[in-house]
C-alpha positions in Angstrom: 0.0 0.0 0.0 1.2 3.8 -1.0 2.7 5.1 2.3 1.0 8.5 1.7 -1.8 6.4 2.1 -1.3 4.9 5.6 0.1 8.0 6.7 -2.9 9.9 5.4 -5.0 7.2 7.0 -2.8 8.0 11.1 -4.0 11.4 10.6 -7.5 11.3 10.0 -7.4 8.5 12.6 -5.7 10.7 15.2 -8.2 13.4 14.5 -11.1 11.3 14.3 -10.1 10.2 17.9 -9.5 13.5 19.4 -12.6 14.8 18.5 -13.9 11.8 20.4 -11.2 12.1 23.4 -12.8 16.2 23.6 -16.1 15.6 23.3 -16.3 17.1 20.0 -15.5 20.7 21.8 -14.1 22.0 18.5 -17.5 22.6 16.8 -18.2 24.8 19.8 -15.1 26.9 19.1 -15.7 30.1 17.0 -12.6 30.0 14.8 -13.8 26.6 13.3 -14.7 26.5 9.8 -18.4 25.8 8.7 -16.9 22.9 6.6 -14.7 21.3 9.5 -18.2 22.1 11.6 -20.1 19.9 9.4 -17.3 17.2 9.3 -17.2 17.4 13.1 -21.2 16.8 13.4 -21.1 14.1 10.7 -18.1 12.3 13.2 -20.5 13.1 16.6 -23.7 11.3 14.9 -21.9 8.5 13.3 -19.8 7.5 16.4 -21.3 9.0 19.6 -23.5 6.1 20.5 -20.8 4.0 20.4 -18.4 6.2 23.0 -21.3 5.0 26.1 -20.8 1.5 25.2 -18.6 -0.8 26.9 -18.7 -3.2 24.6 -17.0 -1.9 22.3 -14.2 0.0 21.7 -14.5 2.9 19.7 -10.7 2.9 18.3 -11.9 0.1 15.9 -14.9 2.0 14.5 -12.7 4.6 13.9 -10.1 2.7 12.6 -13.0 1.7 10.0 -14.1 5.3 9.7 -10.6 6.9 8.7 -9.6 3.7 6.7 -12.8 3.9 4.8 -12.9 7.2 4.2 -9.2 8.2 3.0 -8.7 4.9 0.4 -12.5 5.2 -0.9 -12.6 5.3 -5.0 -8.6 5.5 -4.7 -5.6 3.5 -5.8 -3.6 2.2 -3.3 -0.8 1.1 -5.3 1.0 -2.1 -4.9 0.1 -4.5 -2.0 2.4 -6.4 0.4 0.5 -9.7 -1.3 -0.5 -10.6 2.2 -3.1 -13.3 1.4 -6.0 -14.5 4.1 -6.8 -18.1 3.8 -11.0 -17.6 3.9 -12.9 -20.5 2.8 -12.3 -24.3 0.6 -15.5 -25.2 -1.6 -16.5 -26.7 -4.4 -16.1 -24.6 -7.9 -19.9 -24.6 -8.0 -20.6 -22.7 -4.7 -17.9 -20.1 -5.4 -19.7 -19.6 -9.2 -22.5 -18.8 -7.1 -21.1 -16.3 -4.4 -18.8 -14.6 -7.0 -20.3 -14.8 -10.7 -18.6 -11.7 -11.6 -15.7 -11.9 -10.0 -14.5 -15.3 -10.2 -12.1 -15.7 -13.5 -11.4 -19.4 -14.4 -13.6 -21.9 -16.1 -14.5 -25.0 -14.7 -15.9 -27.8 -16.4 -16.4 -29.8 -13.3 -18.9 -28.2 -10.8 -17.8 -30.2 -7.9 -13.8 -29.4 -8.2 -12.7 -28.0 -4.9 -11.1 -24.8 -4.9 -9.6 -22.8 -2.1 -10.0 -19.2 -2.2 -7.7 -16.6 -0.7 -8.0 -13.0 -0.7 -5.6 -10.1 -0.7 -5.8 -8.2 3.5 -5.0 -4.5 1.6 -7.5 -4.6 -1.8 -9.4 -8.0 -1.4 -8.4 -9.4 -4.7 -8.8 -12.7 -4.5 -7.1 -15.8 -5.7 -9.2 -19.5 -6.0 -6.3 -22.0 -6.3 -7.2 -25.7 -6.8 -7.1 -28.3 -3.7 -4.0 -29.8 -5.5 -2.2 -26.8 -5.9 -2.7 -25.7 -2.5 0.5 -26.4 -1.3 2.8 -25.3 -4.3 0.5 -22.0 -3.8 1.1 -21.6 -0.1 4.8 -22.4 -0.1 5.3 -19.4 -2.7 2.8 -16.5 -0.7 2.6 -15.3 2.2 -0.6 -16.9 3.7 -1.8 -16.0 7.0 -5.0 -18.1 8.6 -7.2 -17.0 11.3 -9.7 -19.5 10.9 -9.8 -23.2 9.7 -12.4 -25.8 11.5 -12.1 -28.6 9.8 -15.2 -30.1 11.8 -17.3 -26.8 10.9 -19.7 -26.5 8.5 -17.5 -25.1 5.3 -20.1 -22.5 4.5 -19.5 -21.3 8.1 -15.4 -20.8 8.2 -16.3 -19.1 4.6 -18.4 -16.4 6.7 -16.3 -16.0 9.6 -12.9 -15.7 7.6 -14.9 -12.9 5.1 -15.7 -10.9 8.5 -12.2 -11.4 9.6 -10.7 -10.2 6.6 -11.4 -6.3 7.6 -10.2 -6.8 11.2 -6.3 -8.3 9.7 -6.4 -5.4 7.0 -7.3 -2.9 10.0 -4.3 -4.4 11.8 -2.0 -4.4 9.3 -2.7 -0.8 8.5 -2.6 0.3 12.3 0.6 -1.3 13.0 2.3 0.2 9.4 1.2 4.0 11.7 4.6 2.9 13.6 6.0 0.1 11.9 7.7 -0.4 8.6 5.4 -2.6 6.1 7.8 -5.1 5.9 7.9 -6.1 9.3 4.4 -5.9 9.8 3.9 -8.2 6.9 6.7 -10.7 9.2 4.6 -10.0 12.5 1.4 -11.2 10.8 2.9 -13.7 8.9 4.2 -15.0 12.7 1.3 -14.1 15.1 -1.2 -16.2 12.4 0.8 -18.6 10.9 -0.4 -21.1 8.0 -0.8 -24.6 9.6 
């Protein structure tokens, strides 16, 4: 990802969170700006409900907010090729999930396929069962969910909802951390077994 990016992404974070930490006492303030005003009012309605809650911390909401917000619509250049293992199913489910997005043709319905997805810009990669480890030896894979004894439509779900909370920790460690060894750190804290 484009430093600018992630740097842009720390700042908007910071403010977002010190509006929060001040109880939004800027808008009060008369040198603020009618536009910063309206920015600050859109921030208090989106995320003020959330700041009485104790179950649940606020830093990931805005976490979401800044990351959402500064890469919308824009190109974030290269990736690190960080890839989340999310889900193994048959060629025909996948067809169904992801008609427009899936690229291969399969003339067997019932081939499995394992799918993988890029933590920075969610492209994704569907790799046959028999490649998987030729695949996996030559990426960096990381896996935060893989129940064998689950239902496969369930690790599917959870490892899709997952996927934002590794790219949200990936981008919150690169604030203070080189890319590089971020990409290690996950690479070690969720390794592919």
């Amino acid at each position: 990802m484009k430093q600018e990016l992630i740097d842009s992404i720390k700042r908007e974070y910071k403010d977002i969170t010190k509006m929060i930490e001040t109880n939004f006492i800027e808008e009060q303030q008369e040198f603020t700006t009618p536009g910063r005003k309206e920015e600050i009012k859109r921030i208090r309605e989106k995320h003020s409900h959330w700041v009485t809650s104790e179950d649940v911390d606020i830093n990931d909401y805005v976490l979401d907010e800044a990351i959402n917000s500064t890469i919308k619509n824009k190109d974030i250049g290269n990736t690190n090729k960080v890839l989340m293992y999310i889900s193994e199913l048959q060629y025909e489910t996948y067809s169904k999930l992801f008609k427009d997005e899936i690229e291969i043709e399969e003339n067997d319905p019932s081939t499995v396929y394992l799918l993988y997805m890029d933590i920075e810009d969610n492209t994704k990669y569907f790799v046959k069962k028999e490649e998987q480890k030729t695949f996996e030896e030559t990426h960096n894979v990381v896996v935060t969910y893989k129940n064998p004894n689950c239902n496969l439509g369930w690790n599917h779900d959870r490892n899709i909802q997952g996927l934002n909370d590794i790219r949200n920790e990936f981008i919150k460690e690169s604030f203070y951390n080189d890319q590089e060894e971020v990409v290690a750190q996950l690479i070690k804290k969720y390794p592919n077994r």
